[in-house]
N, C-alpha and C positions, 0 to 999 in steps of 0.2 A: 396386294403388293403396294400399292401407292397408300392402304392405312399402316402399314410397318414403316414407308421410310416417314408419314407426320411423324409416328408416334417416337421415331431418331432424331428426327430435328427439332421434337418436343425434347426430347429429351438432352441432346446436345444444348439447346436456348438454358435449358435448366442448369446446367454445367455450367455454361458460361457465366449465367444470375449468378451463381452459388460464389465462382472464381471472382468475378466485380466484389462481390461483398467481402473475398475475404483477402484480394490481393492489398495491401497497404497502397502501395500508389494508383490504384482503382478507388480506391476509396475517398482518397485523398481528389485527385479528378472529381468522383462524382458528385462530392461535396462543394469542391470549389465553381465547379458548372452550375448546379442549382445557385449558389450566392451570387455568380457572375452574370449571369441569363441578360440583368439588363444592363451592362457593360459593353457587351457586344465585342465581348472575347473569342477569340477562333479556337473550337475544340479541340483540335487537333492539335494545334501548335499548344495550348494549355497541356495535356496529354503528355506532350513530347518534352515539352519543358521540364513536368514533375520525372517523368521516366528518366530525365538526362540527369537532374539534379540528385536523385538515389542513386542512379550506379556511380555518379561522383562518389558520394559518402560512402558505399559501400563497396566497390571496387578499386579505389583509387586510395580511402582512407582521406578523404577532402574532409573537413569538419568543418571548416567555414560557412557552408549551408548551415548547418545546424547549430554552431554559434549565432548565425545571421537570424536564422529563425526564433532562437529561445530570446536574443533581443530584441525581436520585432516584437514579440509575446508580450517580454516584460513590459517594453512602452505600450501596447496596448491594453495590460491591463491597468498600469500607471494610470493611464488617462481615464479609463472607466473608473478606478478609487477618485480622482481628481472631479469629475463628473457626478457621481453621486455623493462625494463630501459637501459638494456645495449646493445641492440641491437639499443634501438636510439641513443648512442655514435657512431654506430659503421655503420649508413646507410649514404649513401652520397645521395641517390635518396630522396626528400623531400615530395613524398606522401608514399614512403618506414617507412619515419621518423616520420609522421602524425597517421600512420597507427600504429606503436609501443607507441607513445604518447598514442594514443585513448584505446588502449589494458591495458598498464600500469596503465593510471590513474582509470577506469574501475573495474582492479584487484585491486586496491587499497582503492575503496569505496567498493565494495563488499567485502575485507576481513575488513575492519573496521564495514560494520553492523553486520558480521559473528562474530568477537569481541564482540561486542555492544551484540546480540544474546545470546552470548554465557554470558556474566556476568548478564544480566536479567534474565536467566535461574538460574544464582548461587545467586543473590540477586536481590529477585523481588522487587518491590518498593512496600509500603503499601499503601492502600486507605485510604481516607483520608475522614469524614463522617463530612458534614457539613450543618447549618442549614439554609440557604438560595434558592433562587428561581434558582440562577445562573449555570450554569453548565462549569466545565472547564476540563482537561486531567488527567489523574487518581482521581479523586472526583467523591463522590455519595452524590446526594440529599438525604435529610432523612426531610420533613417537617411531623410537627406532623399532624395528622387530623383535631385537632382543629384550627389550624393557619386560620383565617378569609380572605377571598380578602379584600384588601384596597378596598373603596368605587370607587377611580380612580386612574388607573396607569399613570406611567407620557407617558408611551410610548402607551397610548391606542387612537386609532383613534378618532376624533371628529362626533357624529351623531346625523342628525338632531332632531330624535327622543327625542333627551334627553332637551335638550335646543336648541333653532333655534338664539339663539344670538352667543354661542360658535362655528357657521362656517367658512370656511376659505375663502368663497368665499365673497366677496364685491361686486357683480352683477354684472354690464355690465361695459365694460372699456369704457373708455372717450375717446373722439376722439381727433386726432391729432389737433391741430391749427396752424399756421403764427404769430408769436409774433411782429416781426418789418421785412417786408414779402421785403423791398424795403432797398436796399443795397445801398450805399452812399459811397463816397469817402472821407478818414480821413484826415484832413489839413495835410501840413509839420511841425511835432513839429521840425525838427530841422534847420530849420529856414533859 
C-alpha cells in the first residue's frame, strides 16, 4: 500500500516536471528565477506577474506586453551589437576580433527581425484573395466550385493510356557507326 501511493506521487512529481517544461509561462518563470536568484526577487509574485501578463495578451487581446517586450529585445540586442562593435576596435588578437565580428553581426540580424517582429505585430499585412490555381506568400486560393479542370494541363505528365502516339520515348537508340573510319594525311596548303 504505501509503495503504490510513492510510486503516484512519483508519478504525479513526473506530471508536474513534464507540465513546468512545457507550460510557456512555466518556462518563462523558471528561466527568469535561475537569472534572478541573486536579485533577490520574490517567487511567487515573479510567478504571478508572468501568469497576469499572458492572460492580458491573450485574453484580453492587450499587445502592449508584447510590443513592450520585442522593444526591450531590440534595445537589448542594440546594445550587445554596440558592445562587441567596439570591442573589435579595440582586440589586437585576430580570433579575439573574429570572435566580436561574429557576436556583433549576429546581434545585428537578430535585432532587425526583433524590429521586423515587432512592426508585423503593429501592421500586419492583408491577405490578399485571388482567383487562380497558383499559390504565393500571404495569398489565399478561393476557386469557386464550379471552376471545371481544363481537359489538359500544360504541365500534366504524358500516358500511354490516353494516346500511345503522345510518348516521349522513340524506342531503341541507334547504334554507333564509323563514318570515314581511315584517317589520311591533308596535303601542304601552304605550299
Amino acid at each position: 500500500m504505501v509503495k503504490r501511493k510513492k510510486e503516484e506521487k512519483a508519478e504525479e512529481l513526473a506530471v508536474t516536471k513534464a507540465q513546468a517544461q512545457t507550460i510557456p509561462t512555466c518556462r518563462s518563470y523558471l528561466t527568469l528565477n535561475q537569472l534572478l536568484k541573486q536579485e533577490g526577487v520574490d517567487q511567487q509574485t515573479l510567478y504571478d506577474q508572468l501568469y497576469k501578463q499572458a492572460g492580458e495578451v491573450i485574453e484580453e487581446n492587450n499587445m502592449q506586453v508584447l510590443e513592450s517586450m520585442l522593444l526591450s529585445q531590440a534595445q537589448a540586442l542594440q546594445g550587445i551589437f554596440h558592445y562587441a562593435a567596439e570591442r573589435i576596435g579595440q582586440s589586437a588578437n585576430i580570433s579575439l576580433l573574429q570572435a566580436y565580428n561574429e557576436v556583433a553581426i549576429k546581434a545585428n540580424n537578430a535585432c532587425r527581425k526583433t524590429i521586423l517582429a515587432l512592426h508585423q505585430l503593429k501592421n500586419p499585412s492583408p491577405t490578399t484573395f485571388i482567383k487562380q490555381q497558383n499559390n504565393a506568400i500571404n495569398q489565399q486560393v478561393n476557386n469557386p466550385p464550379e471552376a471545371k479542370k481544363s481537359e489538359k494541363c500544360a504541365n500534366e505528365l504524358l500516358s500511354l493510356e490516353k494516346k500511345s502516339h503522345e510518348t516521349m520515348d522513340f524506342g531503341r537508340a541507334t547504334t554507333p557507326s564509323r563514318i570515314n573510319s581511315k584517317l589520311e594525311t591533308m596535303e601542304n596548303s601552304r605550299g
